[in-house]
C-alpha positions in Angstrom: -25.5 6.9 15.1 -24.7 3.3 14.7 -22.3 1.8 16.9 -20.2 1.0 14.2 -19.2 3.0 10.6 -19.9 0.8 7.9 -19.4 2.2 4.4 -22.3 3.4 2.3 -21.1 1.5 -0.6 -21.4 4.9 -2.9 -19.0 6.7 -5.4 -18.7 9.0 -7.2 -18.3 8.6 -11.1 -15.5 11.1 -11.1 -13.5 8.7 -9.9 -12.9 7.4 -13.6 -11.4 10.8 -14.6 -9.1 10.5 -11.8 -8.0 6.7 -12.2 -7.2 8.1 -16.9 -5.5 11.3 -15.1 -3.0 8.6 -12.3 -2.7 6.2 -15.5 -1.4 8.5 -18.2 1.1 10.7 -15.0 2.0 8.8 -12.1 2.0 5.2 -13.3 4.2 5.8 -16.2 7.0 7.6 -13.6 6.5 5.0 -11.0 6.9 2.5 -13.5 10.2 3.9 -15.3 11.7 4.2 -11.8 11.0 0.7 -10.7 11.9 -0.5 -14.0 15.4 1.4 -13.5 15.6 0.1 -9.8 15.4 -3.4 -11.1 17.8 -3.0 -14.0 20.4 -1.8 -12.3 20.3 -2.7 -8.9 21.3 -6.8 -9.0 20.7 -7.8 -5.6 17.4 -10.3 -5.5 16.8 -9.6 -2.0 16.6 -6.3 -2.3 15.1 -6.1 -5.6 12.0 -8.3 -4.0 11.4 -4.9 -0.9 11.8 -2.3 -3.8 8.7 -4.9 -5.6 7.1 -4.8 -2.6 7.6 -0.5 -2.6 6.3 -0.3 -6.0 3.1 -2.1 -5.1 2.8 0.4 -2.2 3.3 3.3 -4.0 0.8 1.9 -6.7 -1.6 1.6 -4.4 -0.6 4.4 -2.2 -1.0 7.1 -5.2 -4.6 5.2 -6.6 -5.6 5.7 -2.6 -5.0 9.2 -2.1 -6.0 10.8 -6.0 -8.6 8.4 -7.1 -10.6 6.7 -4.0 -10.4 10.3 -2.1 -10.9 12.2 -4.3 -13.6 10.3 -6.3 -14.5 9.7 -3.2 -15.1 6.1 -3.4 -16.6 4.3 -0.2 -17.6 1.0 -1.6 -14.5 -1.6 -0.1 -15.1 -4.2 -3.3 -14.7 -1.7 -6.0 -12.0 0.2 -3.8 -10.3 -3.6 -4.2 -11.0 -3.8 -8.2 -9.5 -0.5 -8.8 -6.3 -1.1 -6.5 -5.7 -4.1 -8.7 -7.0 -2.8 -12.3 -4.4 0.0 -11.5 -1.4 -2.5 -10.1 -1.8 -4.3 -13.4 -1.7 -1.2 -16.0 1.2 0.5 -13.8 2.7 -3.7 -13.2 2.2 -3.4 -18.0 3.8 0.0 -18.4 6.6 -1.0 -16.2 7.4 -4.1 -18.5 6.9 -2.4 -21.5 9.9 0.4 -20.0 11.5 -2.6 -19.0 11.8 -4.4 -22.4 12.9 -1.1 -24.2 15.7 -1.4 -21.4 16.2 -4.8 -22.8 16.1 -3.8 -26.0 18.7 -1.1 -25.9 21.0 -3.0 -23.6 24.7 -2.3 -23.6 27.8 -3.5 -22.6 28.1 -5.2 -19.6 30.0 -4.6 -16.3 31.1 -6.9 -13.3 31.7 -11.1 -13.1 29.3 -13.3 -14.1 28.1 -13.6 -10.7 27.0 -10.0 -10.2 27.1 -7.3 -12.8 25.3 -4.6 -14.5 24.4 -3.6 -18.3 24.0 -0.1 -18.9 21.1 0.7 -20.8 18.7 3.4 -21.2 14.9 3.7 -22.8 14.2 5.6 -26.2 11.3 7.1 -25.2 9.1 7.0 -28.4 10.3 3.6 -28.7 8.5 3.4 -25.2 5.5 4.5 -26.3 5.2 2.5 -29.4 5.2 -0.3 -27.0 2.7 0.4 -24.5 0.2 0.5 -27.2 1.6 -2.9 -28.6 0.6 -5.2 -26.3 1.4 -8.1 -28.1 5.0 -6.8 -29.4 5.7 -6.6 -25.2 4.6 -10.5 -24.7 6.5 -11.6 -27.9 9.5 -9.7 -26.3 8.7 -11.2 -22.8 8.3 -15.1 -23.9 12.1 -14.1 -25.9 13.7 -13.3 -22.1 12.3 -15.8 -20.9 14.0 -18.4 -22.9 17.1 -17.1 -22.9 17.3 -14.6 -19.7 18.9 -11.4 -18.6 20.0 -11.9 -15.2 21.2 -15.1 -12.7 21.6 -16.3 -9.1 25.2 -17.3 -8.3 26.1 -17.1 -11.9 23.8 -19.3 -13.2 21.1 -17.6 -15.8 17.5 -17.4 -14.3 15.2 -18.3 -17.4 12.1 -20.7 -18.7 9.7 -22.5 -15.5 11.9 -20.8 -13.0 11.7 -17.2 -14.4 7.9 -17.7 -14.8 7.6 -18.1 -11.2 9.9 -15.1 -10.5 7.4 -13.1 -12.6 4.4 -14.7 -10.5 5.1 -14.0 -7.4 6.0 -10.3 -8.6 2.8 -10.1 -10.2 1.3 -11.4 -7.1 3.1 -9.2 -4.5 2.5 -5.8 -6.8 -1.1 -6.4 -7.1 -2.2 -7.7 -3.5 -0.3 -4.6 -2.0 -2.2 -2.4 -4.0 -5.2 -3.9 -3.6 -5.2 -4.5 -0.2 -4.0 -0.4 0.5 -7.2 0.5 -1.5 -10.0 -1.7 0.0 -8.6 0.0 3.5 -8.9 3.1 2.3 -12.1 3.1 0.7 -13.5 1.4 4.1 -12.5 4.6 6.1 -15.2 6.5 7.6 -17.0 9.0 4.8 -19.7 11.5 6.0 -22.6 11.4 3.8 -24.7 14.8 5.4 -21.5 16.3 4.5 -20.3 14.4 1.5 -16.2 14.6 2.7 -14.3 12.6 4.2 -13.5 11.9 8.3 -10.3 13.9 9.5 -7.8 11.1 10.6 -6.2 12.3 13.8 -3.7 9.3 15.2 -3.0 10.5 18.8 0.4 9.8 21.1 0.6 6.2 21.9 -0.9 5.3 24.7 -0.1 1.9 27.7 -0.8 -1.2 26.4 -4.5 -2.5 26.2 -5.0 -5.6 28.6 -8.7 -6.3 29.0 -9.8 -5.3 25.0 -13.3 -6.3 25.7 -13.7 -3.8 28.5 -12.5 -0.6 26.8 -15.1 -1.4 24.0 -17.7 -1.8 26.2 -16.6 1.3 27.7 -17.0 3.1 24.7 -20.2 1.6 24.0 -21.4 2.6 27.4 -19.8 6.3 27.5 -18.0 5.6 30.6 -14.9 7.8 30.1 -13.4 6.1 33.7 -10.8 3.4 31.7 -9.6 5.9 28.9 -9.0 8.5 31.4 -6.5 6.8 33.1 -4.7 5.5 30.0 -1.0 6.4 30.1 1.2 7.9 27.9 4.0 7.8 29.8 5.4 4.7 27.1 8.1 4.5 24.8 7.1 3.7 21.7 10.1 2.8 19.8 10.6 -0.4 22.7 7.6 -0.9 25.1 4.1 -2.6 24.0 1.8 0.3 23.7 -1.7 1.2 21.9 -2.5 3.2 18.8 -5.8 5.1 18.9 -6.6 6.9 15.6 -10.0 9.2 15.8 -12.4 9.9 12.8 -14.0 13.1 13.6 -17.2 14.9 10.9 -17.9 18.6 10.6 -21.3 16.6 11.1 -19.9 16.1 15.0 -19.8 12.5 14.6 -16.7 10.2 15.3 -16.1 6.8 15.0 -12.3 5.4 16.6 -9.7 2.8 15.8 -7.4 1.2 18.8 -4.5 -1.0 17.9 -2.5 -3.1 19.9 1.5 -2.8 19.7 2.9 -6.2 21.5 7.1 -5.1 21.4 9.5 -8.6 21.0 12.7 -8.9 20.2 13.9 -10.9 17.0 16.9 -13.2 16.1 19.0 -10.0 16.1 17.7 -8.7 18.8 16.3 -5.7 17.3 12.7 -4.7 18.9 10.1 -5.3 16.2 6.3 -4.7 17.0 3.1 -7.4 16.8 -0.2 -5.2 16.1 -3.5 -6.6 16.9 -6.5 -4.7 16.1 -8.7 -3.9 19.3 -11.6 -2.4 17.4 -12.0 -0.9 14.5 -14.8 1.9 13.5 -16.5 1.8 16.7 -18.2 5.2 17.8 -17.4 7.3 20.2 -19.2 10.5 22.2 -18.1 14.1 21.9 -16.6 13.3 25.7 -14.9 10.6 25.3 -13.7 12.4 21.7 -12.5 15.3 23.9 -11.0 13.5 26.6 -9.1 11.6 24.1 -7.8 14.8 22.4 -6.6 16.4 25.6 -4.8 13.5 26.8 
């Protein structure tokens, strides 16, 4: 076994199946309730962690039914998936988000904060997605004149453009970046499934980083026997070890570092640095790890 997993780079072409099945189902409802989520929630701030959710979710859903399932374990096109998918579910949002546009109402509120009530015509929906070119006509339109402003001054043209960007941006790096992890995770190819992701109870903090990997390296169990779990970790510094174990007997082990600080508010918040990552480990040290 090598002292490291490193992916195979295989797939399966099922994996295009899944990808038509996640763009025609869960795209379209992720889309219609971020689209929603933006129209009628008018707070920037939190409108830019509900962008950041979407991209999550995106990538979250293309993760778990098409690079599972389809059994992808090639990191690149795990990355040109995640963003090929951010960018269809990123389109059928707009297109929801237009018809929103498009069927706007009256208006509620100052003209510092306020909300139009609107709601989609489905069909119309529909017609739209499959009229690419109607949706950027209608897009170039809001963006000269604009729907929505910052401390009651309209948010349109060079501005609005760069809204847009950094949405764009944000949406498809998240979902890119949660598939490329994923499709890096350890695969069993005697088996052909998937590692079983086990995350143990935090454990102390990791001091010397260099010496627990050349403890597992080595075998010698002496170190991660007397790690302690005795830590809180909702407020002390503490470690993260997440096994990979094969029906093949194999298993290959993750360790992060959790550095607790406090920030301007003085709530506890947590640095993580990544020890090792993939590294293979015995069936003892696997078992002493499990019975901690």
């Amino acid at each position: 076994m090598d002292k490291y997993y490193k992916p195979s780079g295989r797939f399966s072409l099922i994996f295009i199946l899944y990808f038509l099945l996640v763009s025609i189902t869960a795209f379209p409802i992720l889309g219609l309730i971020y689209a929603y989520c933006i129209w009628y929630i008018p707070f920037v701030y939190i409108n830019f962690f509900i962008t950041m959710g979407f991209g999550f979710l995106v990538g979250f859903v293309i993760a778990v039914f098409v690079i599972k399932k389809g059994k992808v374990r090639n990191p690149l096109l795990g990355l040109f998936i995640g963003l090929l998918g951010a960018f269809l579910a990123l389109y059928i949002h707009w297109a929801i988000w237009i018809d929103l546009v498009i069927n706007a109402g009256k208006s509620y509120g100052s003209n510092r904060i306020g909300v139009t009530v609107s709601n989609i015509q489905f069909l119309q929906v529909f017609s739209l997605i499959f009229q690419p070119d109607v949706v950027f006509k209608y897009i170039i339109q809001v963006n000269e004149y604009g729907t929505w402003g910052i401390r009651g001054a309209t948010v349109s043209g060079a501005f609005l453009w760069l809204i847009w960007a950094i949405e764009l941006v944000i949406v498809v790096a998240i979902s890119g970046f949660v598939t490329y992890l994923d499709a890096k995770k350890p695969f069993s190819e005697s088996t052909n499934s998937w590692y079983d992701e086990i995350i143990l109870p935090a454990f102390g903090f990791i001091e010397n980083k260099q010496q627990i990997i050349a403890d597992i390296l080595t075998g010698n169990s002496d170190n991660l026997e007397l790690l302690s779990k005795d830590v809180d970790s909702k407020k002390d510094s503490h470690s993260i070890f997440t096994l990979y174990k094969s029906k093949s007997g194999t298993s290959y082990l993750s360790i992060e570092n959790k550095t607790s600080k406090l920030d301007n508010k003085d709530n506890i918040t947590f640095d993580t640095d990544q020890v090792v990552e993939y590294i293979a480990v015995n069936a003892q040290l696997s078992k002493i790890l499990l019975d901690k």
